[in-house]
N, C-alpha and C positions, 0 to 999 in steps of 0.2 A: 504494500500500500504506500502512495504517496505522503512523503510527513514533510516536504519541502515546496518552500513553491521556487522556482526558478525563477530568476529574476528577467530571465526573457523574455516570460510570460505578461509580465508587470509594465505595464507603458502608462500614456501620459493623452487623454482625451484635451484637446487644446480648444477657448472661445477666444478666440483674436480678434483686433481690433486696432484703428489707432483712435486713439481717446476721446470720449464723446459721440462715440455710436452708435451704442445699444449694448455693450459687451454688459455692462452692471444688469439690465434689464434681464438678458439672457440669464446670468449667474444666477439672480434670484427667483426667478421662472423653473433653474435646471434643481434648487435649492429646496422649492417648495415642492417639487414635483417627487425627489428621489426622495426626501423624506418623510413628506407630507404633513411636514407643520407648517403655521401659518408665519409670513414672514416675519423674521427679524432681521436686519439688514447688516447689524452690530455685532450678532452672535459668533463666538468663538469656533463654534463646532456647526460648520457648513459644508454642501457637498461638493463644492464647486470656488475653491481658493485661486490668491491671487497669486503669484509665481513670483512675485517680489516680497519676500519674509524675513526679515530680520534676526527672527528666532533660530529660522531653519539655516541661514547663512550663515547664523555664528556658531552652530555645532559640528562646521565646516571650515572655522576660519580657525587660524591660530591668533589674530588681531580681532580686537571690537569690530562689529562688522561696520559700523557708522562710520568708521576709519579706514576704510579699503577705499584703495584710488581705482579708476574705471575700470585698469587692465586685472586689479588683483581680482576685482567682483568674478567679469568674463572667465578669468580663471578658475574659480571654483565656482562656479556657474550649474555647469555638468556634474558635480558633487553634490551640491543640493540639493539638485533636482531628483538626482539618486536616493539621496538616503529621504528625499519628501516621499518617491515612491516606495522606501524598501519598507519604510514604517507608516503606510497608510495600511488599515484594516482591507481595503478593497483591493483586488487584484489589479485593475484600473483606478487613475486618478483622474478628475477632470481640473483642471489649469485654467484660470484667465489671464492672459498678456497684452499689453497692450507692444510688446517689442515685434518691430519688421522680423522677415526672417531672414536675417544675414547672418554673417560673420563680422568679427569687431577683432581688430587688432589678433586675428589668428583663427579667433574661436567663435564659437559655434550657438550661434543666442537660441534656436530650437531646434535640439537634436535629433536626428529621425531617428535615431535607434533606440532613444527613448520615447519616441511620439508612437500614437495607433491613429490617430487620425487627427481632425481639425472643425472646428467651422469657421470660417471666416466672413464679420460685418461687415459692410460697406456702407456710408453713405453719404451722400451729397456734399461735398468738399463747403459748398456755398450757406451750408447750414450748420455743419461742421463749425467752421469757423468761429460763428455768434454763440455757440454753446460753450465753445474752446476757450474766446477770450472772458467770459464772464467766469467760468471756473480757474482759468488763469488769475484773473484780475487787472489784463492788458487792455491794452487796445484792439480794434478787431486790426488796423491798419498792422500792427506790429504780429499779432497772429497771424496774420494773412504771410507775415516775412517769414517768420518760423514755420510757418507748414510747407516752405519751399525752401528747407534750412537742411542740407543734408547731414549738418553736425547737430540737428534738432536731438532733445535729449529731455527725458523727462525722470524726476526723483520721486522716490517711494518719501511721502510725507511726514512719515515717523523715524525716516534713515535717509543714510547719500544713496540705496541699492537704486540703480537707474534702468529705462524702461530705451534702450537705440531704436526712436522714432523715423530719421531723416526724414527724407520729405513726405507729405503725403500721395504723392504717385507712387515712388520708390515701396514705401508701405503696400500700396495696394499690392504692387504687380510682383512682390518679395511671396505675395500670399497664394497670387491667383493666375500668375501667370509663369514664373522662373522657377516657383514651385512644382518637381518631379519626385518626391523621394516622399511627401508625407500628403495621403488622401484628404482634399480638403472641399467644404462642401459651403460654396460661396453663397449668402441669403443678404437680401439688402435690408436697410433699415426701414424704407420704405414700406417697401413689402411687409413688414410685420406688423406696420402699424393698421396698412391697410386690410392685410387678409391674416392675425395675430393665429387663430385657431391652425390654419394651414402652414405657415412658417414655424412655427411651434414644433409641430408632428415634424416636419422635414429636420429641424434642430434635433428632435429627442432621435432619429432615424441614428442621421450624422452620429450621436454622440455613445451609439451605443445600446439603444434602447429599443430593440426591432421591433415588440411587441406594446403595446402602451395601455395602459392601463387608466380608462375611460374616464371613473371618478376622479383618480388623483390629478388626470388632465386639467378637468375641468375646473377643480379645485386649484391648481399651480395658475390655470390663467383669469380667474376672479381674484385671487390673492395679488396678482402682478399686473391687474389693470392699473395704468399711468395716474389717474386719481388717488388708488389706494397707496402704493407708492410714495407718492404726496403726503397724502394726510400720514401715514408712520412717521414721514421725513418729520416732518411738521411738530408730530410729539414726541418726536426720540432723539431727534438728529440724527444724523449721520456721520459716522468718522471720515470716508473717502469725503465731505462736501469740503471744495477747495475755496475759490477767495469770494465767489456768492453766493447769495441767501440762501440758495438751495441747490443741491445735484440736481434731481428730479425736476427740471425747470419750464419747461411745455410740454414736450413730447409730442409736436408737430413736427412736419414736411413742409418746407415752405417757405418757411421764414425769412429766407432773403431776400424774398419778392418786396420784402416791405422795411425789411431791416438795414439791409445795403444799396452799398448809394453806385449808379452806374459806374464810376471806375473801378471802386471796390471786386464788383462780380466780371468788369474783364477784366480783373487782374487774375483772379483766381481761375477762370476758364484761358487764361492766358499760360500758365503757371502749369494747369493741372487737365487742360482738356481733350488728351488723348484718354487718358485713363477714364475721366467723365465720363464721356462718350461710349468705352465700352463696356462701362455698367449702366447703359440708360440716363444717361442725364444730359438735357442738351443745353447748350449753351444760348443766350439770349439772342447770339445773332444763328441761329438756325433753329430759332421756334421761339 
């Protein structure tokens, strides 16, 4: 009889993103669903963690890990991520990152030989942006620089562990298109907001879930409508909210139509509009 598990067996279910497109919405949708309690956003013990941990970096580090420079992180990068899997209860782990999938200075920001699969968010650069600088605390003008920043770089809040953004095309097509070695199953942001029940089931498909189990469905996507969401936000706070009022901030499609000012939206379709394009998004001057 088997008394070991093989560590080959043991991989790494990934929800990618870059920042601000639904990757948190997923997590707590894939959170309510696997265990069927009603959200906490705050809770310690979730099914669906964030691959920038403090804790778990430093039982890998021989230094504070708040103290590691960018190349020491990347270095024990693949260590962590090891011993996150070797000491999770489940045979699979699901991951949220919001890191491209490159290499940095050698190594290897998502490994395929620890990965089983992926889903990867997309959405709308143009909306992206107004969600990005208010969680920022920036300008959107200066967001708009940074998501065409290919040293763009983002810090785990409670530590220096950093999330290698570059830009956002670089981001997308790191996921969806130069991507060969780890299965990954691209849903846009749009699309969930508009058909949530059917990008849902395709997410829980992706993540490992072939079979789905009807009440806890239903139950994970009443729990994680955009309102509810809110109102938690509202009485609990949230640790990930960054420098405004809230994370959870509309949860519209759209936005730019009204929020940004004509240079603004050709810069960023200036910037980012091959990639637009072939996720659906068209730019002002061809629609």
């Amino acid at each position: 009889m088997k008394t070991t598990v093989d560590m080959n067996e043991r991989k790494i279910w990934w929800i990618a993103s870059y920042p601000k497109s639904g990757n948190t919405w997923v997590r707590m949708f894939l959170n309510a669903y696997a265990t069927g309690f009603p959200v906490d956003m705050n809770s310690a013990f979730q099914y669906a963690m964030g691959d920038l941990n403090p804790g778990q970096m430093q039982l890998v580090s021989a230094r504070p890990s708040n103290n590691l420079t960018s190349v020491e992180q990347f270095c024990y990068r693949s260590a962590m991520l090891m011993n996150i899997i070797s000491t999770s209860p489940a045979c699979n782990i699901t991951l949220k990152t919001h890191s491209a999938k490159v290499n940095a200075d050698g190594f290897v920001m998502i490994p395929p030989i620890l990965s089983r699969g992926a889903v990867y968010i997309v959405r709308d650069p143009r909306d992206v942006v107004i969600s990005y600088a208010d969680h920022m605390g920036i300008s959107i003008d200066t967001t708009i620089e940074k998501m065409n920043l290919m040293e763009h770089v983002t810090e785990h809040r409670d530590s220096k562990l950093i999330h290698i953004l570059t830009t956002w095309s670089v981001h997308v097509k790191s996921w969806t298109e130069v991507n060969t070695d780890i299965p990954t199953t691209v849903i846009r942001y749009e699309d969930m907001l508009e058909e949530p029940s059917a990008q849902f089931r395709v997410i829980l498909n992706a993540l490992g879930f072939p079979v789905i189990n009807e009440e806890k469905f239903q139950f994970a996507l009443e729990q994680t409508k955009f309102k509810n969401l809110q109102r938690y936000e509202e009485k609990y706070t949230f640790r990930e909210r960054g420098a405004g009022k809230r994370f959870f901030r509309v949860g519209k499609s759209g936005q730019w139509k009204t929020k940004l000012t004509r240079k603004q939206i050709r810069q960023i379709e200036k910037d980012h509009g091959e990639y637009m394009s072939k996720h659906g998004y068209v730019g002002v001057t061809n629609g």
